[in-house]
C-alpha positions in Angstrom: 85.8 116.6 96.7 85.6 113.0 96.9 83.2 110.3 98.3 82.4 106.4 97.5 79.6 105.1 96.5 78.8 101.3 96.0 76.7 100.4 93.0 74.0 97.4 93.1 76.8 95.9 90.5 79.5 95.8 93.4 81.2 98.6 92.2 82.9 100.7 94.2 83.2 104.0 92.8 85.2 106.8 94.4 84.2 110.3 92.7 86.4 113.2 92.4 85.4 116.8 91.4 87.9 119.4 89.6 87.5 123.0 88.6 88.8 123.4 85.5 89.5 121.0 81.9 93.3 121.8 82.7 92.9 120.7 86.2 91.8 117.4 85.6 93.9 116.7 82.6 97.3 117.3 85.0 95.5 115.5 87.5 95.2 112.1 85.2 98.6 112.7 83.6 99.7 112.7 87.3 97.8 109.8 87.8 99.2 107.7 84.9 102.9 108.4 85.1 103.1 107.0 89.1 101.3 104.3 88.0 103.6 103.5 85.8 106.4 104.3 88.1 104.9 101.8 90.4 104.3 99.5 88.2 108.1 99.4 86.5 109.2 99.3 89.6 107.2 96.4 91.3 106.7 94.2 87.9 109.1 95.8 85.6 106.5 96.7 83.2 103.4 99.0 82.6 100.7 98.1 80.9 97.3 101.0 79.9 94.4 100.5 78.5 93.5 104.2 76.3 90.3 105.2 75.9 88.9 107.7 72.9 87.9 111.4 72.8 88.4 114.6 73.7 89.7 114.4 77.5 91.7 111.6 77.1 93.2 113.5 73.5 94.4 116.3 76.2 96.1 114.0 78.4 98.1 112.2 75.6 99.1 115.7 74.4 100.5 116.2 77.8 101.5 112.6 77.9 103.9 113.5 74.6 105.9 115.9 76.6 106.3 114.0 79.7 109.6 112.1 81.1 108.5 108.3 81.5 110.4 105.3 80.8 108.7 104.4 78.1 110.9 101.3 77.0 108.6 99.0 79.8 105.2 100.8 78.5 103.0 98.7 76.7 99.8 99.9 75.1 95.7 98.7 74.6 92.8 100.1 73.6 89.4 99.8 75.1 87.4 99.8 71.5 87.7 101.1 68.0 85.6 101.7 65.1 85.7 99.1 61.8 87.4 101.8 59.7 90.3 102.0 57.5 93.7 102.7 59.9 94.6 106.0 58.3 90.6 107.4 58.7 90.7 110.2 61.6 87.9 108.6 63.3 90.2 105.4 64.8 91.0 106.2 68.0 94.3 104.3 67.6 95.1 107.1 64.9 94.4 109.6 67.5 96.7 108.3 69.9 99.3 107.8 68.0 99.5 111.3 66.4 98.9 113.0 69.6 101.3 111.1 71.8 102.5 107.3 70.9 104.5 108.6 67.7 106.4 110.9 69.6 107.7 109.0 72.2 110.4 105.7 72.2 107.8 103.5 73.1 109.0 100.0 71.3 106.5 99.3 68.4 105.8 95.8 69.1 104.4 97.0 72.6 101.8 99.0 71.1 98.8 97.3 70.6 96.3 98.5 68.2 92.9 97.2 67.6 92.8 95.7 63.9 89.5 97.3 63.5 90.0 97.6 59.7 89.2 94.2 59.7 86.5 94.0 60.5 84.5 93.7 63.5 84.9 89.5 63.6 87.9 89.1 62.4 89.3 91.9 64.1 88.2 90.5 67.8 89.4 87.4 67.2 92.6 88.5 66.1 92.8 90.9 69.0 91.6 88.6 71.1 94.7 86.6 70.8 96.8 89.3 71.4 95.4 89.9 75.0 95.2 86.0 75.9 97.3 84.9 78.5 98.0 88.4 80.0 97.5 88.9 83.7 95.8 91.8 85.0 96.3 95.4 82.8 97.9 98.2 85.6 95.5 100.9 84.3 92.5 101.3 82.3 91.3 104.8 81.2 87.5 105.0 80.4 85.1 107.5 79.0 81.7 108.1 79.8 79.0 108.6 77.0 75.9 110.8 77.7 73.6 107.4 77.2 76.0 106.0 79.7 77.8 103.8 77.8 81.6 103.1 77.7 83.8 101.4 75.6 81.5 100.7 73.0 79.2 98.8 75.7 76.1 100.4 74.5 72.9 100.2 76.9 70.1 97.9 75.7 73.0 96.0 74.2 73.7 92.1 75.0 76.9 91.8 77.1 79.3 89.5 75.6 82.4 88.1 78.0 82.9 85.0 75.9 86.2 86.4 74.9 88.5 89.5 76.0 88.2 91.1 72.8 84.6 91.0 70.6 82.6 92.5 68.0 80.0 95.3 67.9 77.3 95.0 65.5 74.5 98.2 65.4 76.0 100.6 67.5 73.6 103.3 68.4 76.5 105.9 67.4 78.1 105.5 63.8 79.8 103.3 62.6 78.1 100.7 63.4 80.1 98.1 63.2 83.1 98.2 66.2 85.0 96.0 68.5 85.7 96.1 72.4 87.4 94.7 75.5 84.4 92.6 77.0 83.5 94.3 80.6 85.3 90.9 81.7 88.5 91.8 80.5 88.3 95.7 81.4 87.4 95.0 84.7 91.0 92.8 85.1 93.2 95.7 86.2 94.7 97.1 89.1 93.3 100.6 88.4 90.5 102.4 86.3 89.8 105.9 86.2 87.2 107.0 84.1 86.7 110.6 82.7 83.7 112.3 82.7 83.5 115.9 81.3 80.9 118.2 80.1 77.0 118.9 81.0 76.0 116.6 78.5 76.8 113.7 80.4 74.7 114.9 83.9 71.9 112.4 83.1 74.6 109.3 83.1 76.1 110.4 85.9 72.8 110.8 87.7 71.6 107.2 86.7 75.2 106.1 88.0 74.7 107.9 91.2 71.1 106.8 91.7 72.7 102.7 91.1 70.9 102.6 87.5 72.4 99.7 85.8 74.0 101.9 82.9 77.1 100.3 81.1 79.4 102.2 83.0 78.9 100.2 86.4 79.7 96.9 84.4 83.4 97.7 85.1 83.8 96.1 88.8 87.4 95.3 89.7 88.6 94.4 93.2 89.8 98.2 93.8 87.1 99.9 92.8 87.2 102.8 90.0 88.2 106.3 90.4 85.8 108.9 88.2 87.1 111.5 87.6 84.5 114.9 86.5 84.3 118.8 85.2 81.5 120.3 84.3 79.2 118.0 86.2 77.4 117.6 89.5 76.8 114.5 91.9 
């Protein structure tokens, strides 16, 4: 099932129901690798934006298997938390044991958040490393039952004076993190974001009903693709 819906924001939001968790894992892993065919074939390069948690865990787990040419991959995250790299809670640590380890991905295309800095330091420094790049070919974005994604937190100010920048009293621990300004997410050729679970049917009924949550900060020209199981619209 699919529709569109326009947001007060100005964005466009196409919706997209599936039946099952595998469903619309394959479905995203789908997604990503013709992206990236597309992409390596028009621009010669592929560059994703991961997101954190449990859906997007699954797809990099399929992601590990997959045939991609992963020489023109380059990789982003959307946010991290201020903690030491080897602590199970980074989601760089999550991707990279899942999936990134596994695969020939060049090391100095994969981009890690240097969280364990700190959350100044550590947008600053990331910060530079996505100045001067064009638009990202996808980003992948969760939804958090609050609405929030990233770590754009509701009731939060937004802060777009740089593409990278710090988080200070998140409402989930820890409380210190850093993330890619709505600015800077919303400069990409594609988003999907993945919504799973009951838990989040409250966000996605403030989306629906054009509540300003975080979620419809994320406006780029083509619109974003959500992605859902286990909730109604």
């Amino acid at each position: 099932m699919q529709n569109t819906n326009q947001e007060k924001s100005k964005q466009i939001s196409r919706w997209h129901d599936f039946e099952t968790q595998d469903a619309i894992n394959h479905a995203t892993l789908n997604r990503i690798l013709a992206a990236a065919d597309e992409a390596i074939a028009t621009r010669g390069h592929f560059s994703i934006v991961l997101a954190g948690g449990a859906t997007p865990k699954s797809v990099y787990a399929l992601l590990k298997e997959a045939n991609a040419d992963w020489a023109h991959w380059h990789i982003y995250h959307n946010d991290d938390r201020c903690l030491p790299k080897d602590n199970a809670e980074r989601n760089s640590l999550m991707a990279r044991t899942t999936w990134l380890n596994h695969v020939s991905i060049p090391a100095n295309q994969i981009h890690d958040i240097p969280a364990e800095l700190g959350n100044i330091d550590g947008a600053k420094a990331y910060a530079k490393t996505l100045h001067g790049l064009l638009a990202f070919d996808l980003v992948l974005l969760g939804l958090g039952e609050d609405g929030h994604t990233a770590s754009l937190f509701p009731n939060q100010a937004v802060d777009n004076s740089a593409d990278a920048v710090p988080v200070f009293d998140a409402p989930k621990p820890p409380s210190d993190r850093i993330t890619m300004s709505q600015q800077r997410l919303s400069n990409t050729r594609e988003v999907i974001f993945l919504v799973t679970g009951a838990g989040k049917q409250e966000a996605v009924n403030n989306w629906r009903q054009g509540v300003a949550i975080p979620a419809t900060l994320i406006t780029p020209e083509n619109g974003v693709d959500v992605y859902c199981f286990g909730v109604t619209y």
